[in-house]
C-alpha positions in Angstrom: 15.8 -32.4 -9.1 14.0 -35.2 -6.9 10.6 -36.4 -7.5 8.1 -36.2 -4.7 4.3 -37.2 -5.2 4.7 -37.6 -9.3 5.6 -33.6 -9.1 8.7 -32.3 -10.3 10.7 -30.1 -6.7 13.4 -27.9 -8.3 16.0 -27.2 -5.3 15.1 -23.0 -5.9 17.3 -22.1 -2.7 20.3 -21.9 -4.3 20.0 -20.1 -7.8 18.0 -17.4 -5.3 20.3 -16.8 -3.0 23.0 -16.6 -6.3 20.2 -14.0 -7.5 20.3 -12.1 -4.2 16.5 -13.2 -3.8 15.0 -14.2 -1.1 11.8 -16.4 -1.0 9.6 -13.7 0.9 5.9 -13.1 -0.2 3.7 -10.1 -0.4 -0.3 -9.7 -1.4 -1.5 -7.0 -2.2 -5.7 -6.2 -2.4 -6.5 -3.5 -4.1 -7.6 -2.2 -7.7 -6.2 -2.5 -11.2 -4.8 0.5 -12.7 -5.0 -0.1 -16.8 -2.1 2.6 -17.0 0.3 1.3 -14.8 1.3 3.6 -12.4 -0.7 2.7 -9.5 -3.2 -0.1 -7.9 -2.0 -3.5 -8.2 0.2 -2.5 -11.0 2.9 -0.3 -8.9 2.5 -2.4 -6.3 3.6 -5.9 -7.9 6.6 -3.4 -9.2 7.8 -2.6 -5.6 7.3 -6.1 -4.4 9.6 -7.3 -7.2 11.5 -4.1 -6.7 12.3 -5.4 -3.1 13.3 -8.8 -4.9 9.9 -10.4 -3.1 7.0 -12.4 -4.7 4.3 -10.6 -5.2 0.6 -11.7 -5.2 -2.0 -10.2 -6.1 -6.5 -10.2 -5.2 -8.2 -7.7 -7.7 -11.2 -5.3 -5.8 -11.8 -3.6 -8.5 -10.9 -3.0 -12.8 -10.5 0.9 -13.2 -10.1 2.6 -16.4 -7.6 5.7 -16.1 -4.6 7.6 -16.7 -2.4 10.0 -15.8 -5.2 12.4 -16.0 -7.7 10.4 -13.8 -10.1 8.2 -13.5 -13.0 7.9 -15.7 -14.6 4.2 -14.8 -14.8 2.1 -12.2 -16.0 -1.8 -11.9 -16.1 -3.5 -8.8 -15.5 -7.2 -8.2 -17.9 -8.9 -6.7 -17.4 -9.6 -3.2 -17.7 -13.9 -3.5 -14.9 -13.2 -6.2 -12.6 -10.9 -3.8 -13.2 -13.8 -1.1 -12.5 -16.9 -3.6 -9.2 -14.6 -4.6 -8.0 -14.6 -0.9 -8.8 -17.9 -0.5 -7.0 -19.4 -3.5 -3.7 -17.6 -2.1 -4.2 -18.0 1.2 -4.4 -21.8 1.1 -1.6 -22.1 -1.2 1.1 -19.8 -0.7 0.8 -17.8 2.5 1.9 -14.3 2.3 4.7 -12.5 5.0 2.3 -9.5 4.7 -0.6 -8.1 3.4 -0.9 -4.3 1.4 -4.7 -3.3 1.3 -5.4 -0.7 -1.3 -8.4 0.5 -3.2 -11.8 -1.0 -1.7 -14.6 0.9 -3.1 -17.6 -0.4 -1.1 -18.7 -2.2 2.1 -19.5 -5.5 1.1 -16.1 -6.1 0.0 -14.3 -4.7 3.0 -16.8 -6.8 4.9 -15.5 -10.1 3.1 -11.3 -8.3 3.1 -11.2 -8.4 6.8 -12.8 -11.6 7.4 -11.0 -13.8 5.5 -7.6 -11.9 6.9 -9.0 -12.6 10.1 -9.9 -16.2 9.4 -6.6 -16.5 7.9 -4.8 -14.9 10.7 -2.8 -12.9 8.3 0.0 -10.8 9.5 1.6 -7.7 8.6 -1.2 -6.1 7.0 -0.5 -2.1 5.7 -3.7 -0.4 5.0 -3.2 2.6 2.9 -7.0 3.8 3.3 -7.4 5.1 -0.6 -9.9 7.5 -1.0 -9.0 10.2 -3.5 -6.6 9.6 -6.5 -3.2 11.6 -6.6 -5.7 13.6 -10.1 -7.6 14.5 -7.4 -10.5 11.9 -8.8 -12.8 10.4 -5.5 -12.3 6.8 -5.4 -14.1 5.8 -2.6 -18.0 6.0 -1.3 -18.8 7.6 1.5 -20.7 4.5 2.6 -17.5 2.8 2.1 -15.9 4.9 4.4 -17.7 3.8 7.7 -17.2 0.0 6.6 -13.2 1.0 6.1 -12.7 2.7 9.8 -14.5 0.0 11.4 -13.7 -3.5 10.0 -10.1 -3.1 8.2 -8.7 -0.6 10.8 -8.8 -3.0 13.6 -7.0 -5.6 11.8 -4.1 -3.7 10.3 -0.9 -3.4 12.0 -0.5 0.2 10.2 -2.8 2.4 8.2 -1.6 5.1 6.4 -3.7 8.2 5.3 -2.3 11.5 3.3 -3.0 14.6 4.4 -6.4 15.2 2.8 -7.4 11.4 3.6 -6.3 12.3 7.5 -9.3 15.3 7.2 -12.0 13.8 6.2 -11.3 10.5 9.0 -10.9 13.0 11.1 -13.1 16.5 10.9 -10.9 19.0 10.8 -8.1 20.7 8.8 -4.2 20.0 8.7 -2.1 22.6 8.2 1.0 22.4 9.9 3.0 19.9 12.3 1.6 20.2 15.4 -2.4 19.2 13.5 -0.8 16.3 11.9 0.2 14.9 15.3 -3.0 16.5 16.9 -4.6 13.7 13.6 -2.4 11.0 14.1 -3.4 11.2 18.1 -6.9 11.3 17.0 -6.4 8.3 14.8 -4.8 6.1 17.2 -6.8 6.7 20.0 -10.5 6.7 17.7 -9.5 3.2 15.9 -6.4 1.9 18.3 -4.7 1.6 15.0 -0.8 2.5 14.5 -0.6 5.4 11.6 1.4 6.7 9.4 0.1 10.7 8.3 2.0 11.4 5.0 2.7 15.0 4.6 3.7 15.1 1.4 0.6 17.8 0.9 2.2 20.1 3.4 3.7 23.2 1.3 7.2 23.5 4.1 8.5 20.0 3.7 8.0 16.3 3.1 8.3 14.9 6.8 6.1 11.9 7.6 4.5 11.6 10.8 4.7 7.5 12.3 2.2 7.3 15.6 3.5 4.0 16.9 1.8 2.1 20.0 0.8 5.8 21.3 4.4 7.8 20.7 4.8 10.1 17.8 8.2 9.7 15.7 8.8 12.2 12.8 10.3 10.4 9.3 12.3 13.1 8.2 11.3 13.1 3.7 13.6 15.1 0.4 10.9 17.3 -1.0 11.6 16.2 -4.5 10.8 18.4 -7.8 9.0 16.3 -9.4 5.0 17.1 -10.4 5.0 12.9 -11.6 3.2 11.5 -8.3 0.7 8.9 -9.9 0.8 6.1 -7.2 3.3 7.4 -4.5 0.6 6.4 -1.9 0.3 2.5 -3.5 4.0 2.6 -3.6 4.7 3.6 -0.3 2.5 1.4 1.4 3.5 -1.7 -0.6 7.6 -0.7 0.3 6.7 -0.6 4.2 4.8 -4.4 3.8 7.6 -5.4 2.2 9.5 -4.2 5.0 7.5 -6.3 7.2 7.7 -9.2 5.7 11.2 -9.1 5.6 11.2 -8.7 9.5 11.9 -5.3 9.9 10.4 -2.7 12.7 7.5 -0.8 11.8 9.8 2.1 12.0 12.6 0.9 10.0 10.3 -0.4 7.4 8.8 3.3 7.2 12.1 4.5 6.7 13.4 2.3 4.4 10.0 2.8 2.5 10.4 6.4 1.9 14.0 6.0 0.9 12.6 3.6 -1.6 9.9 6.3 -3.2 12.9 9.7 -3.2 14.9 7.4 -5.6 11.5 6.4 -7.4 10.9 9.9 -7.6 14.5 11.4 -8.5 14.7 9.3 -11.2 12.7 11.6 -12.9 10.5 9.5 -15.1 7.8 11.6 -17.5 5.3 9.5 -18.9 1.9 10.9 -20.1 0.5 14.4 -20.2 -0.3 14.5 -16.6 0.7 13.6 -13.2 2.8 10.8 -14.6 4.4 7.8 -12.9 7.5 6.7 -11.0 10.5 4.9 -11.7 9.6 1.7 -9.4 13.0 -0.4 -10.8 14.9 2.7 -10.4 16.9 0.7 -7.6 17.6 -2.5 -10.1 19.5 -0.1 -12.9 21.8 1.5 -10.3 
């Protein structure tokens, strides 16, 4: 230990590279789940699943379960922006996960202080509908989402049903997802990721990278406990990023990360339950 400025600098290098750690860091916005298995909850789990730090800004305090949502309280917008702005000037993040933001004033505030910032790395999984099926964001919202936080993420990445309503029309096999994701990229020149875990055939991912298609070949996995697969996903590809990986690889490696979340079978609560997150730290 050496003493700089009367504050005490412990040499962490070492025990975290003994650890297998590495001193990357991860914020993710987006809202509290009081059960666990999604928001800010499952994503501070796959950030410290990926052994990175996590950080978190709050949008929002939700009250729900494994059955659904049954209350919603927003922060206030200074409060989001004071949030960004505490970490921000402290302890700069490698990338940026953007989750639930349920109303315009706060998106407003999310992308200019990423801008001002000049964050990087920013994965925007555009939440609109809860795994129970419970709506999560305005349709106000929605206008605010496409046109101020789609610019500035690097990747945004909509399921199926989110994919239809951002763009008009129904998705019902391959050839409409990449009809979507073309739709997507050229509409909001943002990079996209359509999830088709909602397809009934398989669980193939569709990535629309810097105009090109590539499919992500995905397990369908048995498994009706899916609370938070789209807040885990989306935090395992920023973590990805951050580590310095290609948007591809980090989609890839993301969705490797969520089968073995999901085949480890985990059955909490009497509905759509949640995943194993630290099901890679026990093997």
């Amino acid at each position: 230990m050496k003493i700089s400025s009367g504050k005490p600098q412990i040499h962490t290098s070492a025990l975290l590279e003994k650890w297998g750690l590495v001193l990357i860091k991860v914020l993710t916005i987006a809202g509290s789940d009081c059960s666990g298995g999604a928001g800010i909850q499952a994503d501070i789990k796959t950030i410290t699943a990926h052994k990175m730090y996590a950080m978190s800004v709050i949008t929002a305090l939700t009250a729900q379960n494994t059955k659904g949502v049954s209350g919603v309280a927003d922060t206030a917008p200074e409060f989001v922006a004071e949030q960004l702005d505490a970490v921000f000037t402290d302890i700069f993040p490698d990338a940026v996960k953007i989750g639930m933001v349920s109303n315009p004033d706060i998106i407003e505030v999310i992308a200019e202080r990423l801008q001002h910032y000049k964050a990087r790395n920013i994965v925007l999984d555009p939440v609109m509908v809860s795994t129970s099926g419970s709506r999560l964001l305005s349709e106000n919202a929605i206008d605010a989402l496409v046109k101020k936080l789609f610019p500035v993420a690097d990747l945004v990445t909509p399921n199926i049903p989110e994919a239809e309503g951002l763009c008009g029309f129904s998705i019902r096999s391959h050839r409409d997802m990449l009809l979507a994701a073309e739709t997507l990229y050229n509409r909001f020149y943002s990079n996209v990721l359509i999830k088709g875990g909602h397809l009934l055939f398989d669980a193939a991912d569709l990535l629309y990278e810097n105009g090109k298609g590539a499919w992500i070949p995905g397990e369908r996995i048995n498994n009706p406990n899916t609370h938070g697969t789209g807040c885990t996903l989306s935090s395992a590809i920023a973590c990805g990023l951050a580590r310095g990986k290609t948007l591809h690889e980090s989609v890839c490696r993301g969705k490797e990360y969520i089968s073995g979340a999901l085949k480890a079978q985990l059955d909490l609560g009497s509905g759509s339950g949640p995943l194993n997150h630290m099901w890679n730290l026990y093997s």
